[in-house]
C-alpha positions as CSV (number, residue, x, y, z in Angstrom):
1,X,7.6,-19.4,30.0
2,X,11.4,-18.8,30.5
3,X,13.1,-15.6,32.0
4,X,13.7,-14.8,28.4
5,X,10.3,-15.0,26.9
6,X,8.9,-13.0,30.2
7,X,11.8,-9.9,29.3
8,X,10.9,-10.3,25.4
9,X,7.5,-9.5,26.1
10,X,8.2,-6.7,28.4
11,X,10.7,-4.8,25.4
12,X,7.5,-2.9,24.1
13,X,10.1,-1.1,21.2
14,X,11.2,-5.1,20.3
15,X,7.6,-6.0,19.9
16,X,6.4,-3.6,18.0
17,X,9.2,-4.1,15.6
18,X,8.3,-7.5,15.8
19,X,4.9,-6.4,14.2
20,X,6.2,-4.0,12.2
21,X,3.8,-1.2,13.9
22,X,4.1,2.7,15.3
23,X,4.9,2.7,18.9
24,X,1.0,3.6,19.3
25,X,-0.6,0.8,18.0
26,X,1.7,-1.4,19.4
27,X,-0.4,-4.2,22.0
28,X,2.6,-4.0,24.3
29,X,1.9,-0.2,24.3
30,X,-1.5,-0.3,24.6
31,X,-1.6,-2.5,27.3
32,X,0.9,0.0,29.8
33,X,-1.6,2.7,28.9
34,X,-4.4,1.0,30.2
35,X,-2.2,0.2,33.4
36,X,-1.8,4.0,33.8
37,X,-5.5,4.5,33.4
38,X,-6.2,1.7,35.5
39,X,-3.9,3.0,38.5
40,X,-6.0,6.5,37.5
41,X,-9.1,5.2,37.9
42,X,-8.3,3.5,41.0
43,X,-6.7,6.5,42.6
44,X,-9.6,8.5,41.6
45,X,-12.4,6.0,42.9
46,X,-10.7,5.4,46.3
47,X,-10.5,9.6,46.7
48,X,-14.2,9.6,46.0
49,X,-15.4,7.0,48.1
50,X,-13.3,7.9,51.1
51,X,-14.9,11.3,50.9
52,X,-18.8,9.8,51.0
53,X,-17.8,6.8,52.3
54,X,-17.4,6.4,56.1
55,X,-16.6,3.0,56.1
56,X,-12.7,1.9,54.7
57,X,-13.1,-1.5,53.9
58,X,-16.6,-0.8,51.4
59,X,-13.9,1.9,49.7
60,X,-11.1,-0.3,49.1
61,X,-13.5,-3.7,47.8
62,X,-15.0,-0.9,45.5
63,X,-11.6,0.4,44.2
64,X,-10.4,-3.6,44.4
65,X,-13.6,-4.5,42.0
66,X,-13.2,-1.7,39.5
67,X,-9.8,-1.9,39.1
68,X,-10.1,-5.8,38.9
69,X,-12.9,-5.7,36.4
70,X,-10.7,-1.9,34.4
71,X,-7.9,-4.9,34.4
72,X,-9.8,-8.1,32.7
73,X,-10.8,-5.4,29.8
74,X,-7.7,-4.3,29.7
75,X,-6.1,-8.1,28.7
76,X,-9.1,-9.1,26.4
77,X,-8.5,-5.9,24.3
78,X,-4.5,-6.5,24.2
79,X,-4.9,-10.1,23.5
80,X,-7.4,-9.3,20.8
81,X,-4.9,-6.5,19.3
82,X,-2.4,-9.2,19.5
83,X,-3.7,-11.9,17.6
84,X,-4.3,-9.4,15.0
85,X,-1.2,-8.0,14.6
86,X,0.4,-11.6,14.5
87,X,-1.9,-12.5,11.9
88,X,-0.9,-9.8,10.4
89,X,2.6,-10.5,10.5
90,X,2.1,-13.9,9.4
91,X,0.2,-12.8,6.3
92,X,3.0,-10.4,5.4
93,X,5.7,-13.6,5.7
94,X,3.3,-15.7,3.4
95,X,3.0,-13.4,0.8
96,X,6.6,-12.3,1.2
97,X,7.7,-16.3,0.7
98,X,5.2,-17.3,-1.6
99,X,6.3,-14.8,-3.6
100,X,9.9,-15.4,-3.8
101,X,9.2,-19.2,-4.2
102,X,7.4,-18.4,-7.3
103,X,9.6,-16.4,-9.0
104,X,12.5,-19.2,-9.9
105,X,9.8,-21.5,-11.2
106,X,8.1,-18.6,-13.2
107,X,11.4,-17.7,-14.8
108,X,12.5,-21.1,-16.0
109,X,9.0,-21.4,-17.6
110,X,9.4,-17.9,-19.3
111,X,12.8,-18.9,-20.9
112,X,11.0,-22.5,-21.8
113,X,8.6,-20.6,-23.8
114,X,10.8,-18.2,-25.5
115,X,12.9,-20.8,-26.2
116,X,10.0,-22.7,-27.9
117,X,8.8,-20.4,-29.6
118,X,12.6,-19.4,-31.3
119,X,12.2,-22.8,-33.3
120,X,15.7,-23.6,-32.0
121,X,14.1,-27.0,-30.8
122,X,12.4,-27.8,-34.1
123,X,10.0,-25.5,-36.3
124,X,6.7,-24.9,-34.8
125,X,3.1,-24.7,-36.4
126,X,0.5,-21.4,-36.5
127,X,-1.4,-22.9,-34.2
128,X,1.5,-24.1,-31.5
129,X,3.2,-20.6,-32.0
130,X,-0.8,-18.7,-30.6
131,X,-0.7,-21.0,-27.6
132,X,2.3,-20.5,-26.7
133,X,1.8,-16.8,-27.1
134,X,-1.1,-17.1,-24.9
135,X,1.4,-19.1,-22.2
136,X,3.7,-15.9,-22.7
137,X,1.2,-13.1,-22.2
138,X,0.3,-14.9,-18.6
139,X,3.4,-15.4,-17.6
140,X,3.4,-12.5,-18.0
141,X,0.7,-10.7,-16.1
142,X,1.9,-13.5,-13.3
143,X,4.9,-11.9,-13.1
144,X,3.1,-8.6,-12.9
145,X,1.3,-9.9,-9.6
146,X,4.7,-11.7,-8.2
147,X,6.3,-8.4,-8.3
148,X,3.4,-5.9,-7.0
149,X,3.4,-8.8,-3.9
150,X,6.7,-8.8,-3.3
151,X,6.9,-4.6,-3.1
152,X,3.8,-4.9,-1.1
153,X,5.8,-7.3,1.1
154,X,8.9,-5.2,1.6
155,X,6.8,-2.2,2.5
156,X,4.7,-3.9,5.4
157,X,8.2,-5.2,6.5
158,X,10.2,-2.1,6.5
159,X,12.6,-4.4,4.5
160,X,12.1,-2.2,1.1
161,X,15.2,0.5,0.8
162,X,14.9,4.0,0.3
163,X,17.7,5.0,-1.8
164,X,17.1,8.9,-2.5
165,X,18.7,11.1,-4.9
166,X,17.9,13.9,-7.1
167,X,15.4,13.1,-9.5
168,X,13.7,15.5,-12.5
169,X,9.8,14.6,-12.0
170,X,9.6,16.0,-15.2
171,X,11.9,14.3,-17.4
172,X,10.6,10.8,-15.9
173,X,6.6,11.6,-16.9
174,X,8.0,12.8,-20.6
175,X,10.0,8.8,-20.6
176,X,7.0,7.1,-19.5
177,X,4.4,8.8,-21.6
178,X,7.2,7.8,-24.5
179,X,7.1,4.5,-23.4
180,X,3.3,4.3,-22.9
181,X,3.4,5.2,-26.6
182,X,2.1,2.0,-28.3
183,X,-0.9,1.4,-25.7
184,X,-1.8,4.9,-26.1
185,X,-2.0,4.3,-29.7
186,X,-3.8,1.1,-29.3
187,X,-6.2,2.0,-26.5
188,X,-7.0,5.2,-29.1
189,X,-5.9,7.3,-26.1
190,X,-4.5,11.4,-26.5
191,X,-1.9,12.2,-23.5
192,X,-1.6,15.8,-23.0
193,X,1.5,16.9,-21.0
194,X,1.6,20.3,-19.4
195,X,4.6,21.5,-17.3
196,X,5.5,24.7,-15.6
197,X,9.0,26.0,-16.6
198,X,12.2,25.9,-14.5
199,X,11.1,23.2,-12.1
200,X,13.4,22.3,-9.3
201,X,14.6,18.6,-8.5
202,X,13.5,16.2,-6.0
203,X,14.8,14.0,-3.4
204,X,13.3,10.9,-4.0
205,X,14.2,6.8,-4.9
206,X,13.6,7.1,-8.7
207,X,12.5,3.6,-9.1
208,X,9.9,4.1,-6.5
209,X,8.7,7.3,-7.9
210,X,8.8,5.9,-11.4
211,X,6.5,2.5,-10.5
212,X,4.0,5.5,-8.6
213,X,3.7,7.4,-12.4
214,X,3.5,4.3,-13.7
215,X,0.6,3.0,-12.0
216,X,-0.9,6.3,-12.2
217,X,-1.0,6.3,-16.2
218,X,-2.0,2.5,-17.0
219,X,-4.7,3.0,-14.8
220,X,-5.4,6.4,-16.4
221,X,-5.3,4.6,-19.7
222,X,-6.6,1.5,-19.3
223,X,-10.2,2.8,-17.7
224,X,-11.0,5.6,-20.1
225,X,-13.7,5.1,-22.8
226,X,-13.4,5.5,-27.0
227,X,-11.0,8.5,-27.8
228,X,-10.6,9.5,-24.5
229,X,-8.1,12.0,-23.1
230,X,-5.7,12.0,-20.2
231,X,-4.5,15.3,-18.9
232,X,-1.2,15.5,-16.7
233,X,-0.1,18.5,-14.7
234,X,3.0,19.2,-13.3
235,X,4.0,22.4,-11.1
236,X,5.4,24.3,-8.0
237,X,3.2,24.4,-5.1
238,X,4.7,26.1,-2.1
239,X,7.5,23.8,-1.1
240,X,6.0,20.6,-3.0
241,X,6.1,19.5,-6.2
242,X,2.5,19.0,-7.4
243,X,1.4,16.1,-10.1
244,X,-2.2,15.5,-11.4
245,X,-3.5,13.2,-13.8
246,X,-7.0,13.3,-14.9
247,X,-8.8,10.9,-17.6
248,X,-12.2,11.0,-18.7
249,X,-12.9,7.5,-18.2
250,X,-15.4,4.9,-16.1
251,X,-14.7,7.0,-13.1
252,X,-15.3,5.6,-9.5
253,X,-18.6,5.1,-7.5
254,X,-19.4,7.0,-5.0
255,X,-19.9,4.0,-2.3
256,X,-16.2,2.4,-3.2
257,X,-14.0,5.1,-3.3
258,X,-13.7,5.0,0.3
259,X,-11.6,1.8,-0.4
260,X,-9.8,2.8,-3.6
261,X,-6.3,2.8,-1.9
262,X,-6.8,-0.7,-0.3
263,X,-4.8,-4.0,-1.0
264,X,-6.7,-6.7,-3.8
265,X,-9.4,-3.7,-4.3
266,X,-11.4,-3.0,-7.6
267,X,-14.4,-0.4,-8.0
268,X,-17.2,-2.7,-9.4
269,X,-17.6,-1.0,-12.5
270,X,-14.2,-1.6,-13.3
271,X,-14.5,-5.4,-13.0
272,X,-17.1,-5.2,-16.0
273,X,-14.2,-4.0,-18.4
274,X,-12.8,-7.6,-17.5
275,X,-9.1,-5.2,-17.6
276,X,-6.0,-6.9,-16.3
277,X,-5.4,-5.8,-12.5
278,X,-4.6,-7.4,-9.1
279,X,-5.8,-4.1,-6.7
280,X,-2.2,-3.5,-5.8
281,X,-1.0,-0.7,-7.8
282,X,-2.7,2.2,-5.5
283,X,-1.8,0.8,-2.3
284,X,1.2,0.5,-3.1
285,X,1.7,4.5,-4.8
286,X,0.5,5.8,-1.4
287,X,2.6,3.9,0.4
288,X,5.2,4.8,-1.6
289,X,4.6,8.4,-1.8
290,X,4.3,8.9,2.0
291,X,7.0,7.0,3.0
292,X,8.9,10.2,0.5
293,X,7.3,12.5,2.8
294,X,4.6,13.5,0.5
295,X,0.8,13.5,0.3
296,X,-1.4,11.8,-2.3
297,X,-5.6,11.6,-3.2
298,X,-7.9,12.1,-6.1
299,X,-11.1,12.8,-6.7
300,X,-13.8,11.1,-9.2
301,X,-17.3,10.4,-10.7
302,X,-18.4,7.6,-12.4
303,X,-19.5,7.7,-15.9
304,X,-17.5,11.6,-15.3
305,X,-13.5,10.4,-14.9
306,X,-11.1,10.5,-12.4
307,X,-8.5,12.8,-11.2
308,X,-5.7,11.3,-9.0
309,X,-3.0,13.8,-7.9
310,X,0.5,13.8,-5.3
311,X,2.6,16.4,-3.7
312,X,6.6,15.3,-2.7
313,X,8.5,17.8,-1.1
314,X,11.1,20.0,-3.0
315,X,14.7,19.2,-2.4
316,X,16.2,21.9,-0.2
């Protein structure tokens, strides 16, 4: 190991970067705390034993032994931290790569099929035109996944942007739930919309916000039973702006809500619905929402529905 390396690995802040972790979960970090406890402990063994110990040389090979032994523990648990935050960081560049190297590929076969099916090439039969509609709707949901991976990507990396700027929370539910017209209609679905009056702006990244909402109402949709209902509340809480959504649809066991806001993870009653998904969306709304300073949960029962709610701060 060169001079270089050696100084690279004692830059605790360029490490952690590196990983793309807080200062305290750093292993860089770790590993100087445990040096200060280590020097601790020693200091505080060798003032014990020289006060019931007459003999120097017993204290010093005991505060030698358990400073030797506070040291070994010390590089096994820092290794171990290590290797999992560089697995960590190598999982995030694979995704992140995979991802983009998909997208070119997945965009020339999308045009390929439009293009097909437009009979520009040559008219097409009934049958042709339903397989190709099948090739479109995956495409589709491939893209779907390409994109959730490639947000999720940018927000372990610290590489997504933050571009805030005063955004009516309001105005963006009433577009969505406009937009989310035709699967309403289709999934027999009633959205009911209450607002309190007069509320003020945020500061937030609007496409951010927007893909939160977003996730919130497909998921809101797509897991509620025959002419179900989804209620949304919007209004002024303190110094946060307060929205809740609540369907009365499959809800979520007891024993996997714990997990509900983890990457690639579906409640098992869900996966009975056989409903489109990759796991991604709710990861990615809390990440989003606390990286705008704001707080997010929910709260559910299965068979009962689910209520998933956020606060973001008022702009000031």
């Amino acid at each position: 190991m060169d001079f270089k390396n050696v100084l690279s690995q004692l830059n605790i802040l360029a490490q952690c970067k590196r990983y793309n972790l807080p200062l305290w979960q750093c292993p860089q970090f770790l590993f100087l705390i445990m040096g200060i406890i280590i020097i601790g402990s020693s200091l505080t063994t060798y003032a014990i034993g020289n006060r019931y110990i007459e003999e120097p040389e017993l204290v010093a090979l005991i505060t030698l032994l358990i400073a030797l032994i506070l040291f070994i523990i010390a590089v096994i648990i820092t290794r171990s931290f290590e290797r999992l935050a560089e697995a960590s960081r190598m999982k995030s560049e694979f995704i992140s790569i995979v991802s983009h190297q998909l997208r070119s590929p997945l965009s020339n076969l999308k045009w390929a099929i439009e293009l097909l099916m437009s009979g520009r090439l040559g008219k097409i039969g009934e049958k042709q035109t339903e397989y190709f509609r099948i090739l479109k709707e995956n495409s589709a949901r491939m893209e779907e996944l390409i994109f959730d991976l490639l947000i999720v990507s940018r927000l372990e990396t610290a590489t997504l942007p933050l571009n805030k700027k005063e955004i009516s929370l309001e105005d963006l539910i009433n577009k969505l739930i406009s937009e989310f017209q035709l699967f309403t209609e289709a999934s027999n679905v009633e959205i009911e919309f209450k607002s309190q009056e007069n509320l003020p702006k945020i500061l937030a990244d609007f496409s951010q916000i927007r893909l939160v909402v977003e996730n919130l109402l497909d998921n809101a949709i797509r897991y509620v039973k025959d002419n179900g209902k989804v209620k949304i509340l919007l209004e002024k809480r303190g110094r946060n702006l307060y929205f809740e959504i609540k369907d009365n649809g499959v809800g979520i066991p007891r024993e996997d809500q714990k997990y509900i806001f983890q990457k690639f993870f579906r409640a098992k009653n869900i996966l009975r619905y056989q409903t489109q998904g990759s796991g991604l969306g709710l990861y990615i709304s809390k990440a989003i929402i606390e990286r705008s300073g704001g707080k997010i949960g929910f709260k559910s029962q299965e068979d009962v529905g689910s209520t998933f709610w956020f606060t973001l701060p008022i702009k000031s």
